[in-house]
N, C-alpha and C positions, 0 to 999 in steps of 0.2 A: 429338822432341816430337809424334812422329803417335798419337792417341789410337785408332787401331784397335789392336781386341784383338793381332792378330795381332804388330803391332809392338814389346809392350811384351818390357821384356829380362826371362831367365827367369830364377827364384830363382836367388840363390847359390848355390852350393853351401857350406857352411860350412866353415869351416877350425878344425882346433884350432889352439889357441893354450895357450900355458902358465899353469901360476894365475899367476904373476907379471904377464903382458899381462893375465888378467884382473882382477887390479886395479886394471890403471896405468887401464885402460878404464873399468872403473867408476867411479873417483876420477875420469878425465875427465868424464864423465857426471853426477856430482856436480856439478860444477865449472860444468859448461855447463846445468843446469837451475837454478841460483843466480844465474847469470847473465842467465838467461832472464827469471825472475820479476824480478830488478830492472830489467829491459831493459836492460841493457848489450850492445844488439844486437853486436854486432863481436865484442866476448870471446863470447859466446853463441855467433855463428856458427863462430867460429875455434875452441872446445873440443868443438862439437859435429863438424864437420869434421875434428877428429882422432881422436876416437874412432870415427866412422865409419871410419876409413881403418885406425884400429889393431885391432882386435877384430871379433869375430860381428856382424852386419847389425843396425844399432839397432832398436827397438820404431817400429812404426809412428806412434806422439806421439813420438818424438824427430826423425823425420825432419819432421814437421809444423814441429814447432819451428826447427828448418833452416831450411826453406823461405821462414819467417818471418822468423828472423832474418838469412837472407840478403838477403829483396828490401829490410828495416829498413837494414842497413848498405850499401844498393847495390849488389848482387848480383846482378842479374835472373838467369841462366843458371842462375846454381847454386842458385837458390830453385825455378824450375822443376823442376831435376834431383831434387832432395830431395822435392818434392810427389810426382813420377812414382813417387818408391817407397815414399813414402806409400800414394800410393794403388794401386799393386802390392800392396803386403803386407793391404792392408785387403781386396781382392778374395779374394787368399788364406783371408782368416779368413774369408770370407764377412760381412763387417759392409758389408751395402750404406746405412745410411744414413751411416756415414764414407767409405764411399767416393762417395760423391755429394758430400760435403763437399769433399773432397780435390779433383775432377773441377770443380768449381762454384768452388776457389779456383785452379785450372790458369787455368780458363777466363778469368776474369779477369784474372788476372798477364796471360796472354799479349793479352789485347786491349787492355788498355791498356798494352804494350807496342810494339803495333803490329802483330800476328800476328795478324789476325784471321780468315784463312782455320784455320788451326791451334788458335786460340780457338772456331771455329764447332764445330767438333768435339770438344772436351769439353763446351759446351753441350751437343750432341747425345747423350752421353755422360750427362751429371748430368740431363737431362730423361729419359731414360730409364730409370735407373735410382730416379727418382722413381717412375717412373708403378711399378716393381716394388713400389716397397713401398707403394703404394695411391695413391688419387688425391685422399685430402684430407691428406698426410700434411706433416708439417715441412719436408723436403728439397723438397715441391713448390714452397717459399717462395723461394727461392734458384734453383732451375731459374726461374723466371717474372721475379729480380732478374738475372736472366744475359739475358733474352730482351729486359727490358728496356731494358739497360744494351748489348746490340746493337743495339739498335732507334736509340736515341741518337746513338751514335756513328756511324753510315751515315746520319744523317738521316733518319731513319723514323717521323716522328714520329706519325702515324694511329695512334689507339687508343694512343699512351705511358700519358696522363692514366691510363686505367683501369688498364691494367698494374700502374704505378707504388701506386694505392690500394688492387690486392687483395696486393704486397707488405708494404703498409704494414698491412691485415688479419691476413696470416700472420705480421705481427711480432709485433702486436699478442694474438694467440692464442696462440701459443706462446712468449709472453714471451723474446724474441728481441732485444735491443738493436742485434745487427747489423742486422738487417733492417728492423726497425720505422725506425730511425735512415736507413737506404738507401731506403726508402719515401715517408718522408716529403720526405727530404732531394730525391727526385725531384719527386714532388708539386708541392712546394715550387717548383721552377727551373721548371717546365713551368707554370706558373699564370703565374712572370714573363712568360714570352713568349709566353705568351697574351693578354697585357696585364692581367689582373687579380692587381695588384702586391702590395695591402694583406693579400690572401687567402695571398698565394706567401710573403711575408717572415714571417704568423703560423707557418705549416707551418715555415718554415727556421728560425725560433727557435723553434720544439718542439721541433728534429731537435735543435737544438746543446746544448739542458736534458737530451736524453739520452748525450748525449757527456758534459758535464760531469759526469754522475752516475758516472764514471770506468769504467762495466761496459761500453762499447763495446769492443772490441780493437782492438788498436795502427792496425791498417791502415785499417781501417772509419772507426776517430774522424779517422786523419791524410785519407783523402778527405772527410770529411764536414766536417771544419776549411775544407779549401783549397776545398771546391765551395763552403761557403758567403759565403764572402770573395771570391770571385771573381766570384758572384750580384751580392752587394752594392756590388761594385768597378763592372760594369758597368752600378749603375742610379746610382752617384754617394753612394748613401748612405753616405757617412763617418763619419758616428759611429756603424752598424756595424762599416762598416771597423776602426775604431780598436779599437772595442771587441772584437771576436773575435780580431786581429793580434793584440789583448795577451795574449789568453785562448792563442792559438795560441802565442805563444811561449813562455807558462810552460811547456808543454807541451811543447816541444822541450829545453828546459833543462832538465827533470825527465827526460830522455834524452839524456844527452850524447856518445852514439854513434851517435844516428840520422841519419840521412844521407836516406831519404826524405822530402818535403815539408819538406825545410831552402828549398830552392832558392826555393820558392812563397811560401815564410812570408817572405824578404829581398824577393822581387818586392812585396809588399804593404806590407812598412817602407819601399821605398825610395817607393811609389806616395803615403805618407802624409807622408812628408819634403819629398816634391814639393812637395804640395797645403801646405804649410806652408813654401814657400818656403829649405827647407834645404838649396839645389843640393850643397854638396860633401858632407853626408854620404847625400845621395839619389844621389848619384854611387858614392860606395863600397859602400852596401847593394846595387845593382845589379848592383854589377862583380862582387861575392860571391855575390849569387843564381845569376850565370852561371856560377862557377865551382862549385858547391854542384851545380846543375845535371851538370857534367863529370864533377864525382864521382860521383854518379849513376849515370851511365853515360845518362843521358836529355838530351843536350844538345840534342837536335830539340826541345824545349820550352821553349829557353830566350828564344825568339823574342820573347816580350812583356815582358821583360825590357831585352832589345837595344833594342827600341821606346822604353820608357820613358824608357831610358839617353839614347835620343837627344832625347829630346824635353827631357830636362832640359839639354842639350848646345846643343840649339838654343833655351832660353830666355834662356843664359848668351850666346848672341854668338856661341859656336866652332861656323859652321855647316859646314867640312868636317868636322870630327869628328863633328857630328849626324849628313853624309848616308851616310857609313864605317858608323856605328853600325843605321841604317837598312837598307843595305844587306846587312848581317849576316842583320839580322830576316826579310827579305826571303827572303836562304838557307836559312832555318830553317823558310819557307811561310808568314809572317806577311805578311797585306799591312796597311804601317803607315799605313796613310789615315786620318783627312786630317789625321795630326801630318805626312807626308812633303809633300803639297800646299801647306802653311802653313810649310815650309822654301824650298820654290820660289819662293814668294810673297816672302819673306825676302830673296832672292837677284833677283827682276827674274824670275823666269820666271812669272808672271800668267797666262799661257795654257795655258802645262801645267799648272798651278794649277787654273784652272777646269774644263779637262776631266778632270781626276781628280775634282772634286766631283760635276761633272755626271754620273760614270759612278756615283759614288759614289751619287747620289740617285735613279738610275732603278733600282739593285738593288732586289732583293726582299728585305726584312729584318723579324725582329719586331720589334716594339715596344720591347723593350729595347735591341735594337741599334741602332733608329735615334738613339734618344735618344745615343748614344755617338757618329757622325758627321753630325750636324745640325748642334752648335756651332760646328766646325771647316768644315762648307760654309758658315755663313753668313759667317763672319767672313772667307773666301777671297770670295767674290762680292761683298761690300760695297768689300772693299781694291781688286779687282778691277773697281769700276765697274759691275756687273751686278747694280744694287739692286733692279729688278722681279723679275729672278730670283731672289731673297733672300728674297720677301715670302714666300710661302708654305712653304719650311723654316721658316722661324721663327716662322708662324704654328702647322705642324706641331710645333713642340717646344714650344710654348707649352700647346698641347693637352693633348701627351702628362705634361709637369712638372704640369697640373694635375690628371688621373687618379690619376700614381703619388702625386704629394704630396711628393718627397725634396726636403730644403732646395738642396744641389746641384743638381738639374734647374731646379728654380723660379728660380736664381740665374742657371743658363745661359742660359734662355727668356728672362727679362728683359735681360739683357746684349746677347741677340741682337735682341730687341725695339729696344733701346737704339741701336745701330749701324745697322740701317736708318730707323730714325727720323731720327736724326740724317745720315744720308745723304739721305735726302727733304725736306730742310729742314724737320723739324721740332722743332726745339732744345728747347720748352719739355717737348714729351712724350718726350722723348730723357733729358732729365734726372728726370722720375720715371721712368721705367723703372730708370735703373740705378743710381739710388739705392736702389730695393728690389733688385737684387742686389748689391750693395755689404752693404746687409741682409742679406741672408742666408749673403754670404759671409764675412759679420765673424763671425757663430753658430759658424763653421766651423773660423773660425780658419787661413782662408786665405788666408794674405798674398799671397802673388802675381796672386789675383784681387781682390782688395783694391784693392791698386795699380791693377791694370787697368783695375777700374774708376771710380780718382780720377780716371785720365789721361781717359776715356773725361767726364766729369763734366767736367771742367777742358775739353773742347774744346767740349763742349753751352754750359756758361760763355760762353766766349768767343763762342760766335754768336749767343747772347740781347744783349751788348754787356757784362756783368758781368766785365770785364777782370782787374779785380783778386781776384774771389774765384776766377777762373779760374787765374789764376797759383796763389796759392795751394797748388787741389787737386795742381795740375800740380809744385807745388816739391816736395810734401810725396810723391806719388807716387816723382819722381824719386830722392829720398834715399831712400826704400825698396826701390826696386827695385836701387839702387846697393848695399845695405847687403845685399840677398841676391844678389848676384852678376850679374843678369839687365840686363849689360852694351848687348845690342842694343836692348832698348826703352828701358834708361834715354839712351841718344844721341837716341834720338827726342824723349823728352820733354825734351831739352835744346834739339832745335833749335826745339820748340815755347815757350822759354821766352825765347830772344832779345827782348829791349827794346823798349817799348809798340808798338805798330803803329799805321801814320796810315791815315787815311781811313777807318777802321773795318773794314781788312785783316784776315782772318785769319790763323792762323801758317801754315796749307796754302797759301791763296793768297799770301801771300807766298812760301814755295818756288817755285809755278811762277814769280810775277813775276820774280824773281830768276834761273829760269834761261832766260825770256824774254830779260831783257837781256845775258844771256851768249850769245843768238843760239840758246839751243838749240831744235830745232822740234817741235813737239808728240809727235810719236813721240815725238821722243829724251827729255821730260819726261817721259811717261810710262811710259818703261823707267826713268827714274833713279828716281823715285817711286815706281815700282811701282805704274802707277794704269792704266785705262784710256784711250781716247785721248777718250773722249767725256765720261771725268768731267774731263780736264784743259779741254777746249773749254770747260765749264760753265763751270769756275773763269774761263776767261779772259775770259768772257761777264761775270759777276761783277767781276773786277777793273776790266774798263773803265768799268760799270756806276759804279764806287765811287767811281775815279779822271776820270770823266768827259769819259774818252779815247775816242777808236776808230781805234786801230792799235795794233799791238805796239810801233813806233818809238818811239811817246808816250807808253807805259806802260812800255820802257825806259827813257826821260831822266826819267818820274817816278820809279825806283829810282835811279837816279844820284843823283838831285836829293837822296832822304831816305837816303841812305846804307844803302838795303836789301842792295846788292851786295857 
């Protein structure tokens, strides 16, 4: 794959062959451009790989075709191999603006592959061979989307923006769908994380109206599908989501041998099954994404897959299987923050909990990434007792939900509003916060935050002293959460629902009361709670408060006495 001149292999020498071979070759060749046009990638690759193998050296557009329909069916190697003699024979005729083509789609197969020393060098190669045929010419459109699309992937981001817009120029001029569509579609992602959201998602739905107009090619529309959904996946907006996943998968089914971006399109159904509370078939669209993945031949990508998996794993209750699934991701170079921290939290480990968030909050991230682990540190710090440290993520996502505008972020900011509110004793502004994300997560059609935040409503309830319409949120949650699988929070809100409480107890402080009188000592209350040890002291502070004790002794014989234990 080394793209110096000296390295490429020299013409064949031809071989005769009899008319008979050259028939059977031709008929293959037939057979495998019929294929081609209806994309039946696989028969396409597999007739054209025999007629190469049986007769004279195919036309330089049939090895293109190859190349194609190999990386379509999961090929990587052999898509490569078939481009190199693409663009060998195209040098031969002297056609330097196909062979910059040819050089410009090397270059990318191999970096997004992972080759990128090897990728830098047919760049070097198709910018070269640009500046031959002039310096305002077509092929320089695609040299500058290659420099771009390096520049990204090493983290390079100084001057992308401009690159990306005189791409989107050169699409634009020479009426160019691939480029104009990779233009934009960059545009577009680089405006997100630069925080100007509203400006980035117009760009990414221009890109997708050119995709849809069917004249992208295969490869072009399948990354411009999955970059856009994935845009959209990490700023929450879901009813993109929904809507381009659907647009995505006719599009796979209208190819029913592609095997590229199958893998991406299951990671997105199972992302949307989630957020709709449909654990066991967000369970199977996963385990197929990974496997879609393997067929591939690109399983290093399946890592955000692995994640999801677990995280729907650990909403159901089975957390060794979550931390298994986790671990996976992890091998794969994903670090799963802070769905892994909000496991720990699950399990009594609160400490390693907060210093994953803590590490998590002092990184340096855009704007759209932070919006993606804010929700997940604030909800570890509150559980965790370290609500001053809470305030300002939450006041930072509150921020950012109001810039971008996505119903999703608006719903998280408020929820997280909602939980240090209600940590700070403040009940009454605890329950309008998460009633408008309750709002915005019903729009969504998200049951799981739904529930969340009844439970969340049903506990502000009960510390205003509104007992009965607290129970209520809290019964009506529990049957929902039971009814999608999501076993460990519905036990929670079961022990929240045990039988009125005296003295104007809460359901929390009655847990610690209770394991007061069982002798256990503040630590060890808040390892079984998973709380800190200075939000248990409060509560204890409170109970004697209520109970109009002062000692533990006398606020155990008053559980004795009301049959709390």
């Amino acid at each position: 794959m080394d793209p110096q001149p000296g390295s490429l292999k020299p013409p064949h020498r031809r071989r005769r062959v009899s008319s008979v071979a050259s028939v059977v070759v031709l008929d293959e060749l037939r057979r495998a451009r019929e294929a081609y046009e209806r994309r039946a990638w696989v028969s396409a690759y597999d007739a054209l790989s025999s007629a190469s193998a049986e007769g004279d050296d195919l036309p330089a557009a049939d090895f293109e075709r190859l190349g194609v329909a190999a990386l379509l069916a999961g090929r990587q190697n052999d898509c490569v191999q078939a481009l190199q003699r693409a663009h060998r024979l195209h040098r031969e005729a002297d056609d330097l603006p196909a062979a910059a083509r040819t050089a410009f789609d090397l270059a990318i197969v191999l970096l997004q592959g992972g080759e990128a020393a090897v990728a830098s060098g047919w760049l070097s190669r198709c910018r070269r061979l640009a500046e031959e045929l002039g310096e305002d010419c077509h092929e320089l459109g695609y040299a500058l989307n290659l420099e771009l699309l390096q520049r990204i992937f090493t983290g390079q981001l100084e001057g992308t923006l401009e690159l990306a817009e005189r791409v989107t120029d050169h699409g634009r001029r020479y009426a160019d769908p691939d480029l104009l569509t990779q233009g934009l579609n960059a545009q577009g992602r680089l405006l997100l994380y630069s925080g100007r959201v509203r400006e980035g998602l117009e760009l990414l739905d221009e890109a997708m109206l050119e995709v849809a107009t069917g004249e992208v090619s295969p490869i072009f529309a399948g990354h411009v599908y999955c970059s856009l959904i994935e845009a959209c996946q990490e700023l929450g907006d879901w009813g993109r989501v929904a809507g381009w996943t659907s647009a995505l998968t006719r599009w796979i089914d209208e190819q029913p041998e592609l095997v590229l971006f199958t893998g991406q399109c299951a990671v997105h159904r199972g992302q949307l099954m989630r957020v709709a509370g449909a654990y066991d078939e967000a369970l199977e669209e996963l385990a197929h994404a990974v496997e879609r993945y393997r067929l591939a031949g690109t399983l290093d990508a399946a890592g955000l897959a692995l994640a999801e998996r677990a995280t729907v794993l650990r909403l159901r209750g089975q957390l060794d299987a979550a931390e298994s699934a986790y671990e996976e991701a992890i091998g794969l170079g994903l670090d799963p923050q802070p769905g892994l921290a909000l496991l720990w939290l699950a399990r009594g480990r609160s400490a390693a909990a907060v210093s994953a968030v803590r590490r998590l909050l002092a990184e340096p991230r855009d704007p759209v990434h932070r919006t993606q682990v804010l929700p997940g540190c604030v909800e570890v710090l509150v559980a965790a007792g370290e609500v001053s440290d809470a305030v300002a993520p939450a006041q930072e996502l509150a921020g950012l939900a109001g810039a971008f505008g996505c119903p999703a972020l608006l719903a998280s900011a408020a929820y997280a509003d909602a939980l240090v509110r209600l940590a700070r004793d403040e009940p009454a502004e605890a329950i309008t916060a998460v009633r408008e994300a309750a709002g915005h997560w019903a729009g969504l059609d998200a049951r799981h935050e739904v529930a969340r935040c009844r439970v969340l409503l049903g506990r502000a309830l009960d510390a205003v002293g509104d007992h009965e319409s607290a129970r209520g949120e809290l019964a009506a949650a529990q049957r929902e959460l039971e009814a999608m699988g999501a076993r460990g929070e519905a036990r929670v809100v079961a022990a929240l629902l045990r039988p009125t409480l005296p003295a104007g107890l809460s359901a929390r402080e009655v847990e610690v009361l209770r394991l007061v009188a069982r002798g256990r000592s503040n630590p060890q209350i808040a390892a079984e709670l998973v709380l800190s040890e200075k939000t248990v002291a409060r509560h204890l502070s409170n109970i004697f408060t209520k109970l109009e004790v002062s000692s533990r002794t006398a606020a155990a014989a008053y559980a004795f006495e009301h049959d709390l234990v």
